[in-house]
C-alpha positions in Angstrom: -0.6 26.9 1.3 -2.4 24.2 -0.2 -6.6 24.5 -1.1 -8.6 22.4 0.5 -9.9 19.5 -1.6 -13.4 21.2 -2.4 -11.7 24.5 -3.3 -8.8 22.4 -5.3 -11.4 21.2 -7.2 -13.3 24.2 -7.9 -10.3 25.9 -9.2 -9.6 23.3 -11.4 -13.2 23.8 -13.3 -15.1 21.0 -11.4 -18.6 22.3 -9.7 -18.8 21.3 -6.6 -16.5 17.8 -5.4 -19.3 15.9 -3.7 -20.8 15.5 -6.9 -18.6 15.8 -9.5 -16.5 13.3 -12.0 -13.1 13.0 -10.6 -11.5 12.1 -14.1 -12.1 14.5 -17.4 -14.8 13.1 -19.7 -16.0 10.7 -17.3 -15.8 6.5 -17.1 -16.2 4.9 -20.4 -16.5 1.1 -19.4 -15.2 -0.4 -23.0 -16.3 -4.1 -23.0 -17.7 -4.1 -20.1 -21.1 -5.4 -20.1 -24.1 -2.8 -20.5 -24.2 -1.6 -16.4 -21.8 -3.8 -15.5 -19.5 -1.9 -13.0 -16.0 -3.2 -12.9 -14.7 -6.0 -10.5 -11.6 -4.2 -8.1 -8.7 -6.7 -7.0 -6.3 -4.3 -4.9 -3.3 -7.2 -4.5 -0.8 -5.5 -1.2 2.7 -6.8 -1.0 4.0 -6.1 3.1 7.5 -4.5 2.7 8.5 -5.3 -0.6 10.9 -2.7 -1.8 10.3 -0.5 -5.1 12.5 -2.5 -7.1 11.9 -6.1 -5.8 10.3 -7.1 -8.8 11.3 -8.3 -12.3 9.4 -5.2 -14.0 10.9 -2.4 -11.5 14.8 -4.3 -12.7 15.0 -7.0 -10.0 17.2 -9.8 -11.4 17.8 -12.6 -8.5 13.4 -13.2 -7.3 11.9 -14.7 -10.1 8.1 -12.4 -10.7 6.7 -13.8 -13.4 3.2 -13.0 -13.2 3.6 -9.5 -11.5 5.8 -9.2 -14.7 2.8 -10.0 -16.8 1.0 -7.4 -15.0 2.3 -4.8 -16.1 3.0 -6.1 -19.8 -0.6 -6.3 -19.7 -1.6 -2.7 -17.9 0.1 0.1 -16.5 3.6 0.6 -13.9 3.7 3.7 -12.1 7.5 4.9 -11.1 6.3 7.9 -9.2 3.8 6.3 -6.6 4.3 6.4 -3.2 2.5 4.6 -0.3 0.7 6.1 2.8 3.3 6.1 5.2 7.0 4.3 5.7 5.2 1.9 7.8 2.2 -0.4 7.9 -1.0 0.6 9.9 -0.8 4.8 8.6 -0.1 3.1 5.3 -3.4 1.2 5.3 -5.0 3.6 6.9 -4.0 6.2 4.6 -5.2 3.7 1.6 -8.8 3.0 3.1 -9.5 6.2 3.8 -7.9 8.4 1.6 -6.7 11.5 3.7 -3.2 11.9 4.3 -0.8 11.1 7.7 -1.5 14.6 8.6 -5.2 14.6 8.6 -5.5 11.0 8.9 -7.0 9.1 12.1 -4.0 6.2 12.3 -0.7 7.9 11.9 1.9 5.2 13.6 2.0 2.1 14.4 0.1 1.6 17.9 -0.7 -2.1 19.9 -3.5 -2.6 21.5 -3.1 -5.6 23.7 -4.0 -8.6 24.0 -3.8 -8.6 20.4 -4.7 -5.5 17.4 -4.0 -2.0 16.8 -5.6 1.4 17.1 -8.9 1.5 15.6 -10.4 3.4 12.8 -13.4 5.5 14.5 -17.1 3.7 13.7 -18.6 5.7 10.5 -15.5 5.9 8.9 -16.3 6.1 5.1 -13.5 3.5 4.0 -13.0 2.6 0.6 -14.9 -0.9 1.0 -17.7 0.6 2.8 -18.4 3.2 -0.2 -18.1 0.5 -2.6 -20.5 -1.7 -0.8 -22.8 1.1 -1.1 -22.6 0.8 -4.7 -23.4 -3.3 -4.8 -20.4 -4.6 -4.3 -19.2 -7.6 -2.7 -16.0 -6.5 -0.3 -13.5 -9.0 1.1 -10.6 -8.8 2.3 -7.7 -11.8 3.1 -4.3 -11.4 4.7 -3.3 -8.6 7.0 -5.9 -5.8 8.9 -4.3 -4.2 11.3 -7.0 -1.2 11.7 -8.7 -1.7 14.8 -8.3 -5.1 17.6 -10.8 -7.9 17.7 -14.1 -6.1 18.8 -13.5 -2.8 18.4 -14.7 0.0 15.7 -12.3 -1.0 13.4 -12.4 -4.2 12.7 -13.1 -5.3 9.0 -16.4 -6.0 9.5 -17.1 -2.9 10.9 -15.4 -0.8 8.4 -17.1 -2.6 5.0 -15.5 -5.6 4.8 -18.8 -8.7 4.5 -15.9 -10.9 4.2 -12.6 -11.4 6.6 -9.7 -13.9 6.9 -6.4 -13.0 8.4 -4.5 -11.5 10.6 -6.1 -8.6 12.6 -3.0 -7.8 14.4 0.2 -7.1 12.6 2.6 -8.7 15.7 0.4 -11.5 15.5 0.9 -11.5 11.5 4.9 -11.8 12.1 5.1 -15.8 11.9 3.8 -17.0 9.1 2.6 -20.7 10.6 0.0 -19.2 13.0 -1.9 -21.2 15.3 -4.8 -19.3 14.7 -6.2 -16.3 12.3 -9.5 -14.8 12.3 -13.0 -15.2 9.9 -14.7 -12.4 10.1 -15.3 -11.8 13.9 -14.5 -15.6 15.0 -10.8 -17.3 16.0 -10.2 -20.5 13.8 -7.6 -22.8 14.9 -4.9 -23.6 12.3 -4.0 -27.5 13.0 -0.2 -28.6 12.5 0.9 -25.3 13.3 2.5 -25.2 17.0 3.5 -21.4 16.3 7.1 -22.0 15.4 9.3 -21.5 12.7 7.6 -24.3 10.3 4.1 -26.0 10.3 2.0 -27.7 7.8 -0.1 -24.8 6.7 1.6 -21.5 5.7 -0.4 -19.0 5.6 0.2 -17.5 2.4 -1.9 -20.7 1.0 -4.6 -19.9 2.9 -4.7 -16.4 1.9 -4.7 -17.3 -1.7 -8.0 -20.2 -1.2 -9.7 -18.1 0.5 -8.6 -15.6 -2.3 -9.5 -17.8 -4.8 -13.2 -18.5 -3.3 -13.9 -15.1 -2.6 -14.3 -14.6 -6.3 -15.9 -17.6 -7.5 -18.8 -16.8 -4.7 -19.2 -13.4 -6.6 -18.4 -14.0 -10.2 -21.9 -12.6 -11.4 -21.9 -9.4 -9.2 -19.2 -6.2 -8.8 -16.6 -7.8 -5.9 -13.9 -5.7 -4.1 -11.3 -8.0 -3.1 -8.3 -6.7 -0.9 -5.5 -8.9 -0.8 -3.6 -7.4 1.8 -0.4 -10.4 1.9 2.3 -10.7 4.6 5.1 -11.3 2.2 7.9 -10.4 2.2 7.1 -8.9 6.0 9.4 -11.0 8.4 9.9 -13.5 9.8 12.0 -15.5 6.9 9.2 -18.4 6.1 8.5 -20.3 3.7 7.4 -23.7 2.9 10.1 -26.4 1.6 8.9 -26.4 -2.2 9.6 -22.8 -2.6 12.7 -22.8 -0.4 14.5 -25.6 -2.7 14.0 -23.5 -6.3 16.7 -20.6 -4.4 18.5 -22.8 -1.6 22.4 -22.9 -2.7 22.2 -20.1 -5.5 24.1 -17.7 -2.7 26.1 -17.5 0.4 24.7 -17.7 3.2 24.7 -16.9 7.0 21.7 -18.9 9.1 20.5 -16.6 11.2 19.6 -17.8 15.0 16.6 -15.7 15.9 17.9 -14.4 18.9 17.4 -11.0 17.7 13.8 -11.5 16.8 11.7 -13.0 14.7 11.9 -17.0 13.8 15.3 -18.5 12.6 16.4 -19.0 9.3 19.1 -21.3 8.3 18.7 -19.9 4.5 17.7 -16.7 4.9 18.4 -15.2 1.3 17.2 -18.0 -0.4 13.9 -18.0 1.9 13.1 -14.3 1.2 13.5 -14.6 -2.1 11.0 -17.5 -2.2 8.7 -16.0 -0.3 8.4 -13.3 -2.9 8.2 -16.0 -5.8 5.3 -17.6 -3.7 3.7 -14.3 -3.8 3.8 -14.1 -7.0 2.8 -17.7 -7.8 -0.4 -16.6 -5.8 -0.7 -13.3 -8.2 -0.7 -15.9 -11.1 -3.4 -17.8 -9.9 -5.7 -15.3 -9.7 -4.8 -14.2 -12.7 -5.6 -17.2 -14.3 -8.6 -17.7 -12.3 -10.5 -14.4 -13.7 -9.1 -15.2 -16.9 -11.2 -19.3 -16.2 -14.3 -17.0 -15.8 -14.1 -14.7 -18.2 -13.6 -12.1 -15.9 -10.3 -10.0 -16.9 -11.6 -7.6 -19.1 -14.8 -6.6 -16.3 -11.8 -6.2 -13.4 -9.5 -3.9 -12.3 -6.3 -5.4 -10.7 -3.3 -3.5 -8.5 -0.5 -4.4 -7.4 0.9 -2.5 -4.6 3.6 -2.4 -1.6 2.6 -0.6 1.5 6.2 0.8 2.1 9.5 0.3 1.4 11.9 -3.1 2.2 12.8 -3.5 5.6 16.1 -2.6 7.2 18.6 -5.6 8.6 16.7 -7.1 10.7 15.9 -10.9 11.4 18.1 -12.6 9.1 16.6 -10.0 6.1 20.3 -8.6 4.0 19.6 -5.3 2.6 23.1 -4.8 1.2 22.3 -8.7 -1.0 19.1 -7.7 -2.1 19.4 -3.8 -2.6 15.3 -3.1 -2.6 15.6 0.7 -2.1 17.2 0.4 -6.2 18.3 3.9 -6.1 16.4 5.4 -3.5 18.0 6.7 0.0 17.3 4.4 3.1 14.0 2.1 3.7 11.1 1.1 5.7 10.5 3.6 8.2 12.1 6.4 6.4 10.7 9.3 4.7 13.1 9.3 2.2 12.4 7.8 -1.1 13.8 4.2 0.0 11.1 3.8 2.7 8.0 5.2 1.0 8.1 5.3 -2.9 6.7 2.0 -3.9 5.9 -0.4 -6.8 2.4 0.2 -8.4 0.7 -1.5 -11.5 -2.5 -1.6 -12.6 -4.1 -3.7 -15.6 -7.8 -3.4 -16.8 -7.9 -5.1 -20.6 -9.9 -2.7 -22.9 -9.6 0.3 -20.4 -6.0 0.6 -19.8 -3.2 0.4 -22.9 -1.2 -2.4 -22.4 3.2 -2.2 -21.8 2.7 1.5 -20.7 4.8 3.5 -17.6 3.8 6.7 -16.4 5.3 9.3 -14.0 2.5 10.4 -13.5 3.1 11.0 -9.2 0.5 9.9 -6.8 0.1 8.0 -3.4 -2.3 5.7 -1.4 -4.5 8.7 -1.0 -5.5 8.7 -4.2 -6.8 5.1 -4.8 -9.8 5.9 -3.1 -11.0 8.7 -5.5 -9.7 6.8 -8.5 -11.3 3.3 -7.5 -14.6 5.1 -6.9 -14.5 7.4 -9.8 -13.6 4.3 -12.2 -16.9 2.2 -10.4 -18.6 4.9 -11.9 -19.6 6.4 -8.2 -17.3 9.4 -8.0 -20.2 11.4 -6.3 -19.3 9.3 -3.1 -16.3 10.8 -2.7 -15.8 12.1 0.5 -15.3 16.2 -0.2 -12.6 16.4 3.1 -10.5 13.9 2.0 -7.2 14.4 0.2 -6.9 12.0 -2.7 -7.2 13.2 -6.2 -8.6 10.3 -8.7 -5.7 9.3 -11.4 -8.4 7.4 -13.7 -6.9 9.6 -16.6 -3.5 9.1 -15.7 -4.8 4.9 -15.9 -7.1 5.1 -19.3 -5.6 8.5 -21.1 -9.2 9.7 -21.1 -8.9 13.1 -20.5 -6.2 14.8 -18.2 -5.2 13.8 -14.5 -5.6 16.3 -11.6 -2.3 16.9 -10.7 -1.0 17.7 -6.7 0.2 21.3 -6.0 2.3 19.3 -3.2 2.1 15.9 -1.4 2.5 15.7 1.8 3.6 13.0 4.4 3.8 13.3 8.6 5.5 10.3 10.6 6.0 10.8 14.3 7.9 7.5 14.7 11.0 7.0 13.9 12.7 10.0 15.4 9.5 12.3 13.9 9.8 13.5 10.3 7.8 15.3 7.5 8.5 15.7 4.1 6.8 17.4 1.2 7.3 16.6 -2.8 6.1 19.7 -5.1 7.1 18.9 -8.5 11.2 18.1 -9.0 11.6 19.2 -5.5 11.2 17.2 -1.6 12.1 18.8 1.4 12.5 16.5 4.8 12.4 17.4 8.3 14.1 14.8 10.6 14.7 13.9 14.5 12.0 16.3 15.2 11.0 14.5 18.6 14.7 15.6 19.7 14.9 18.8 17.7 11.3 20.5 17.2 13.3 23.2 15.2 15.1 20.8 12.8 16.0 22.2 9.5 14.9 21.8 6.4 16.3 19.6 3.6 16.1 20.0 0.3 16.8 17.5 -3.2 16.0 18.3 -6.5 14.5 14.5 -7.2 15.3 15.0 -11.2 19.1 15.8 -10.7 19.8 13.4 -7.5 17.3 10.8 -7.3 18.9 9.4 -4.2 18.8 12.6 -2.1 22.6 13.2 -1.7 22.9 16.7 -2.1 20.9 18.8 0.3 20.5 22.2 -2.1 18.9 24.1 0.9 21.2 26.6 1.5 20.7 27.5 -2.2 17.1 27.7 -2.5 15.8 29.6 0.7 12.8 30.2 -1.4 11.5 26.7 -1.5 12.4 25.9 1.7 10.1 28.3 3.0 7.5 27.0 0.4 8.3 23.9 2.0 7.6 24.9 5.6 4.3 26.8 4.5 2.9 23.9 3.3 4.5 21.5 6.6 2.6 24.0 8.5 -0.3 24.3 7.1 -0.8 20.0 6.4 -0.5 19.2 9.7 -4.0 19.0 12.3 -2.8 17.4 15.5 -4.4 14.1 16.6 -4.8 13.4 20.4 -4.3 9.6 19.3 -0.8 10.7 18.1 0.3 13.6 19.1 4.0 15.1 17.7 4.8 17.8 19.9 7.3 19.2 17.2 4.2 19.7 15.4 1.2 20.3 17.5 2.7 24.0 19.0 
């Protein structure tokens, strides 16, 4: 059974966690100016798969400047996102606790337009920096509370919103509309089809772009959370023409969701290059203002790539790499993500680590490396990797992790060093069995050794058992008795 995060700490030598230095030795700002606490850019790819980019061995989508990312900072091979899908995912990343503590735990639509919403109070990541002096925006996709309620960005930390607040709404990317902050703005030239004149990719990146020339002289958090590569296959003409004709292709109609696409490989492909066009530009933008070596900046997925679905050819594009199955999933394939992080003068340049974490920990390790580690919450379940990012000192490392999903057919999983066990179909079958891969010998979780290793398996169900708190907003009956 795992400790609770207070006693986890404790054990491990620290004296007391509301108060105490997540990372040995403490932050150590290098050239940062005297006080100065470091600038966060947390850049959020929708459905990209782990190995989608150039750096993680993609060869046909062109990455350049993700590529220099990492040359320039850190690439993590053992991170892994909140949950296989988006909302938990995000959820999970704001608020560090994990799908089986956490409030948002699948994917639920509130209508007219929104999702579930994070409960009022909530100590989110951007409302704990913001208590620190920073300036927190965020552009691109929400999806953590409808227009109005408790969780809507502005409620949750957030001084400045533009975007989508509802992830259906986010599925075309020519919207008629997206929000600022708590008002509708109308998106001329778009008629909420499968083209328009303003995608909103660019917008994301302007409003990106202005966020931090507002706040150049002060600490800014800026959350880029994009909609690329998430369907539907859009993308404006300029983009499209650099991959149109390199492959095969079969237009698809759109009659099984989603917008048509008469070059769908070539458009996904170019959405991602668009992405990453906008990663350059900011780039080059704090670089303009002399800003690289006083900011933090990650790159992230918040799951795996998406299954065939609207035009979208998993077999072509192979995002899982070696991973088993995809978005949605539990296996590696749908929640082990892409994750780089560069911070000149802090972090040694063309390094990978192994080191394993997940979206629960960016909390502790964004607030421990702002220098404000004694806001971490003490219930949560992240552990700060700022060692594991600067080689100061030693990262805390997880006894387990743990991950809950009742969509999808209901699954759990738990990683504890080389080994994962998976529960699946648990909605049909509370008493499914246990699986169980050794991650170091079969990295695509062929072999289920459970038969072998009865042990473990009941390690594994200790800790299923003891991870999971039921949630009246989601309840997973397998679970809950």
């Amino acid at each position: 059974m795992s400790l609770p995060r207070r006693e986890f700490l404790k054990a491990a030598g620290r004296a007391g966690a509301g108060a105490a230095m997540l990372s040995v030795g403490g932050p150590v700002f290098g050239r940062l100016p005297a006080g100065r606490k470091p600038n966060i850019i947390l850049i959020l790819a929708d459905d990209l798969g782990y190995s989608q980019l150039g750096c993680y061995g993609e060869k046909r989508i062109k990455t350049p400047s993700v590529d220099r990312l990492a040359r320039q900072g850190v690439r993590f091979t053992d991170a892994y996102s909140g949950s296989p899908v988006c909302a938990p995912s995000r959820c999970v990343l704001m608020t560090g606790t994990h799908t089986g503590h956490a409030q948002i735990r699948d994917n639920k639509e509130i209508q007219p337009e929104g999702q579930g919403p994070l409960a009022e109070g909530t100590a989110t990541l951007p409302a704990l920096l913001k208590a620190e002096g920073y300036a927190t925006g965020a552009v691109g996709k929400w999806g953590l509370g409808f227009p109005g309620s408790s969780g809507e960005p502005g409620k949750q930390g957030i001084d400045y919103f533009f975007g989508y607040n509802c992830q259906r709404h986010a599925h075309n990317h020519y919207p008629t509309y997206l929000w600022r902050n708590d008002v509708r703005v109308s998106i001329e030239g778009n008629d909420g089809g499968s083209t328009g004149r303003t995608y909103a990719g660019d917008l994301f990146e302007q409003e990106a772009l202005a966020f931090i020339r507002r706040n150049k002289d002060i600490p800014f958090f800026l959350f880029y959370a994009s909609t690329i590569p998430h369907l539907a296959l859009q993308v404006p003409e300029d983009s499209l023409a650099e991959y149109r004709g390199l492959w095969p292709e079969a237009p698809y109609d759109g009659k099984n969701g989603y917008q048509p696409q008469s070059n769908p490989r070539a458009a996904y492909a170019a959405m991602v290059t668009r992405l990453d066009r906008s990663v350059g530009r900011i780039l080059d933008l704090l670089q303009t203002l002399r800003l690289e070596d006083e900011t933090i900046v990650l790159f992230a997925s918040d799951n795996g790539e998406t299954f065939r679905v609207g035009g979208y050819d998993p077999d072509f594009f192979r995002g899982s790499g070696p991973f088993r199955d995809k978005k949605g999933s539990v296996y590696e394939g749908g929640i082990r993500v892409p994750l780089i992080a560069r911070w000149p003068g802090r972090i040694r340049p063309g390094r990978t680590t192994d080191h394993v974490c997940a979206f629960q920990d960016l909390l502790p390790t964004l607030l421990d490396a702002a220098g404000a580690a004694s806001r971490v919450p003490s219930d949560i379940d992240g552990l700060s990797f700022l060692p594991a990012l600067t080689e100061k000192g030693t990262p805390l490392e997880h006894p387990h992790l743990y991950m809950e999903f009742p969509g999808y057919g209901g699954q759990q999983m738990v990683r504890f060093g080389r080994w994962k066990a998976v529960r699946r179909n648990l909605l049909k079958n509370p008493g499914a069995a246990i699986e169980l891969y050794d991650l170091t010998a079969d990295i695509g979780e062929t072999m289920d050794c459970s038969a072998v290793h009865s042990d473990l398996v009941e390690k594994a169900r200790t800790i299923m058992r003891a991870e999971h708190r039921p949630s009246k907003d989601f309840p997973f009956p397998a679970l809950d008795r």
